[in-house]
Structures are given as C-alpha cells and as structure tokens.
MARPA-981899 format. One line per 3 residues: number of its first residue (from 1); their letters; for each residue x, y, z of C-alpha. Coordinates in steps of 0.5 Angstrom, whole numbers, m for minus. Last residue first. Layout:
REM MARPA-981899
NUM) A) X/Y/Z ~ ...
END
This chain:
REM MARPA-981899
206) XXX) 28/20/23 ~ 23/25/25 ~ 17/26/21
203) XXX) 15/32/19 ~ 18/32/12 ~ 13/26/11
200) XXX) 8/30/13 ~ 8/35/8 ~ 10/30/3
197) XXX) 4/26/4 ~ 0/33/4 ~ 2/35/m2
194) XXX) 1/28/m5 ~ m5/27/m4 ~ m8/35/m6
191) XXX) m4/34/m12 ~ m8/27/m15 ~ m4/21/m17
188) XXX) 0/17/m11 ~ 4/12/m9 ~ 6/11/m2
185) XXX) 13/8/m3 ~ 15/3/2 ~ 23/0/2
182) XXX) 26/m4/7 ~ 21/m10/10 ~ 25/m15/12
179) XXX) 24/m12/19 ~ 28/m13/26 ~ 26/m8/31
176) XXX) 19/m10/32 ~ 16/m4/35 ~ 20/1/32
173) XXX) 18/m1/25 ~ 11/m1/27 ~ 11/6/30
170) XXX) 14/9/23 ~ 10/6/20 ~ 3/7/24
167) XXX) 6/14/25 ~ 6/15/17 ~ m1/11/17
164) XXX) m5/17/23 ~ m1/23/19 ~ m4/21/12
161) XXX) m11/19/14 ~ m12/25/17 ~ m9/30/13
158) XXX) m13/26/7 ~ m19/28/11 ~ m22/20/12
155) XXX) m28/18/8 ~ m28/12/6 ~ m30/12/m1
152) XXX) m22/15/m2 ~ m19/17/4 ~ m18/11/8
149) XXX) m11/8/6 ~ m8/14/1 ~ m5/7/m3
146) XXX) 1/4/0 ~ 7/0/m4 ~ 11/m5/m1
143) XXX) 18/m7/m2 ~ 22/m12/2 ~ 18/m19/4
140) XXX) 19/m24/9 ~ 12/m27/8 ~ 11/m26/16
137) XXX) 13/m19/14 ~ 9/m17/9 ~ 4/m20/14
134) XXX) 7/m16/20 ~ 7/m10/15 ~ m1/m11/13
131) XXX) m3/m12/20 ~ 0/m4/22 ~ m3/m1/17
128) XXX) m10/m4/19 ~ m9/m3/26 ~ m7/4/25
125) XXX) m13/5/21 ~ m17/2/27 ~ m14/7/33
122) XXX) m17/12/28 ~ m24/9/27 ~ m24/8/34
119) XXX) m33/7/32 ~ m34/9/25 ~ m34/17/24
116) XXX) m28/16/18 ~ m29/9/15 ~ m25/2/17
113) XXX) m20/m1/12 ~ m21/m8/11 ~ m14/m10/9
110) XXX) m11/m14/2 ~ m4/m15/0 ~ m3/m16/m7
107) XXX) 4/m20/m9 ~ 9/m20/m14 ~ 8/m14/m17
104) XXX) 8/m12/m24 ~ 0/m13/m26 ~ m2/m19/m29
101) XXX) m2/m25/m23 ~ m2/m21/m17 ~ m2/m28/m10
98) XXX) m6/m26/m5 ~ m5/m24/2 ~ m9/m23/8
95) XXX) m10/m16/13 ~ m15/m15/18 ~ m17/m8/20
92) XXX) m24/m10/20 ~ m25/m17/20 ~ m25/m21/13
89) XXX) m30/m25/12 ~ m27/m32/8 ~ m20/m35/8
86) XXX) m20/m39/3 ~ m26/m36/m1 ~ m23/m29/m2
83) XXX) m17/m32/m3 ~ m19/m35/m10 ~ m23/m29/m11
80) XXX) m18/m25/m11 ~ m13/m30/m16 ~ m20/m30/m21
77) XXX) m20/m24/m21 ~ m12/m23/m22 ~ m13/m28/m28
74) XXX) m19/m25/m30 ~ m15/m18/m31 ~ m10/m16/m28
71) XXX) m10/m8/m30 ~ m18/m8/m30 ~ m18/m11/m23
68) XXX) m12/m7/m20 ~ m16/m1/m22 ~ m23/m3/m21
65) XXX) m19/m5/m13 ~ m16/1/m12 ~ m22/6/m14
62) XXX) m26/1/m10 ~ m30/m4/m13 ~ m25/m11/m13
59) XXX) m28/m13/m7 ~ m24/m17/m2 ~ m32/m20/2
56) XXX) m30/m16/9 ~ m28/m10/5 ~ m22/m7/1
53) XXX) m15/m3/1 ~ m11/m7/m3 ~ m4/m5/m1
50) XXX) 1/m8/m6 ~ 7/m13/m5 ~ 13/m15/m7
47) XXX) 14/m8/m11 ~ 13/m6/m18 ~ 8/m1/m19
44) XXX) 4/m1/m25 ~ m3/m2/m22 ~ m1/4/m16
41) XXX) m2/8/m22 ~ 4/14/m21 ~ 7/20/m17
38) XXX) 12/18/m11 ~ 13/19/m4 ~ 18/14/m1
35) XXX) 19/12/5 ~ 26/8/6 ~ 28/3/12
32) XXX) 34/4/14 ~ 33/3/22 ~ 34/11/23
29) XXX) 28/12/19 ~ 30/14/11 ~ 26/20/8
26) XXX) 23/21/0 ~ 20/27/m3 ~ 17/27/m10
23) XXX) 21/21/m13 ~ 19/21/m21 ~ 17/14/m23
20) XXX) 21/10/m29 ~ 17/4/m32 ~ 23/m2/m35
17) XXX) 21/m8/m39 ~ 22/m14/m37 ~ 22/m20/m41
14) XXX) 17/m26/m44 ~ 11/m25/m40 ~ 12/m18/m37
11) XXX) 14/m16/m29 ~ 16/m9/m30 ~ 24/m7/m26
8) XXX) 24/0/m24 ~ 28/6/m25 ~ 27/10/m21
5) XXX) 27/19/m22 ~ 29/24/m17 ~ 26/31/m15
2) XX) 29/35/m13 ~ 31/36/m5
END
C-alpha cells in the first residue's frame, strides 16, 4: 500500500486549525477497529486519548511525558499533578486518566509501564495495554493514540514490545466484543519503530 495522508482536526483556543500525518501501514480487525501506523509527535496528535507511559507518582520526565509537558505547558502539569494527587500511587500496569489541557487531544491516559527483566514483565505490558482500553472504554472513548509502550527508558526490544502491545489489542477487542473504541494510532518518529510496527502490523490476522 502507499502511503496516505489524514487530516485531522487541532484543538486551538479560538479555532481549529488542520495537522496532516502520513499513514505508513494501517489494518482493520474483523470487528472494524482501526490500527494505524503513523509518523508524528504524539503532542500534536488529536485523539480522545493519548498514552502516557509513566510511573507510579505520573511523572512527566520520560521522553513522552517531557514532550507532552513542554507542548501543554503549566496548565497540562497542573491537570497531571492534580491527578496524581486524587488518585495516588499508581501500581504497575495500572491505567487512570487525566484531563490534556494545551495539546490537541481531549484526554491523557497514564499507565505504569513495567521494565524489561522485571518479574512477568511480559504478561505485565499486556496488563498495561489492556487497562489503558478497558479506561478508554469506561470513558466511551473512540480514538487513542499509543507511544512504542516499554521501549524507551524501560528497555523492551522494540520487537518485543511491539508483538506483545499489537496482541494485547487485538486480544482485547475480542475479549470484549463491544468497544467504543474504533480507532488506535501507534505514533511514532525514529525509522527502527516504525519498521518493526508496520512489520508486525502486516503480520497480524484480521
């Protein structure tokens, strides 16, 4: 397939302005749900919800958080710390959701990825994944937008990581059977990401 061009709608005090972002690979599941890949900073997507994978206290100093935090400002840190402080630890592959004030999407959900060589680290990425949906869900949510979740700072091999959150999705969905959710972008910058993205992606049956 070649690649294809959205145009989606910005969140701006005042109007709305349009961002496009190139499709590189995209699949429907058999129920109709959408997973995209696509190339772009996650703090200029528009989406119902963003994944912010974070820690127990919801810091913003990961590499998804510093970018979320810079785009939105006090009042985006303020809404974190807010929901930080309501909720309080956050356990290992739990999810809670946060307003985003200053960035296009409507909402921030964070989870408390686990670290690669952690204990069940595996079925615990999966857990993550799938508490951030059943919160999208509770929210009757449509759209999300999903960083590579444990490949950063917590060291998954981005194979790994991307085979265990593509399964987690598609398992989800099926699990549940009726979702609001309809659409999931997985975006994302660096080449090897979105290599391995689109690769798995491919391998995926409908």
């Amino acid at each position: 397939k070649g690649k294809k061009t959205h145009e989606t709608p910005r969140k701006r005090a005042g109007g709305t302005s349009t961002s496009a972002v190139t499709v590189l690979s995209e699949k429907t599941l058999f129920l109709g749900q959408k997973l995209t890949v696509i190339q772009s900073d996650l703090s200029t997507m528009t989406a119902d919800a963003i994944i912010h994978p974070t820690n127990a206290q919801l810091s913003l100093g990961g590499q998804v958080g510093s970018s979320l935090g810079s785009a939105g400002g006090v009042a985006l840190q303020k809404a974190v710390t807010d929901c930080a402080t309501a909720h309080g630890s956050l356990s290992e592959a739990d999810a809670v959701i946060s307003d985003a004030p200053g960035i296009p999407a409507s909402h921030i959900i964070h989870v408390h990825s686990p670290s690669w060589g952690s204990s069940n680290a595996r079925n615990q990425l999966e857990k993550t994944v799938k508490n951030a949906l059943s919160v999208a869900d509770n929210d009757n949510l449509k759209s999300l937008a999903f960083p590579s979740v444990g490949s950063g700072g917590n060291g998954f091999p981005k194979h790994t990581a991307a085979q265990i959150i593509l399964k987690a999705i598609k398992d989800y969905f099926v699990s549940v059977m009726a979702s609001s959710i309809k659409q999931v972008y997985f975006v994302l910058y660096d080449a090897e990401s979105i290599n391995v993205y689109t690769h798995e992606l491919a391998k995926i049956d409908d």
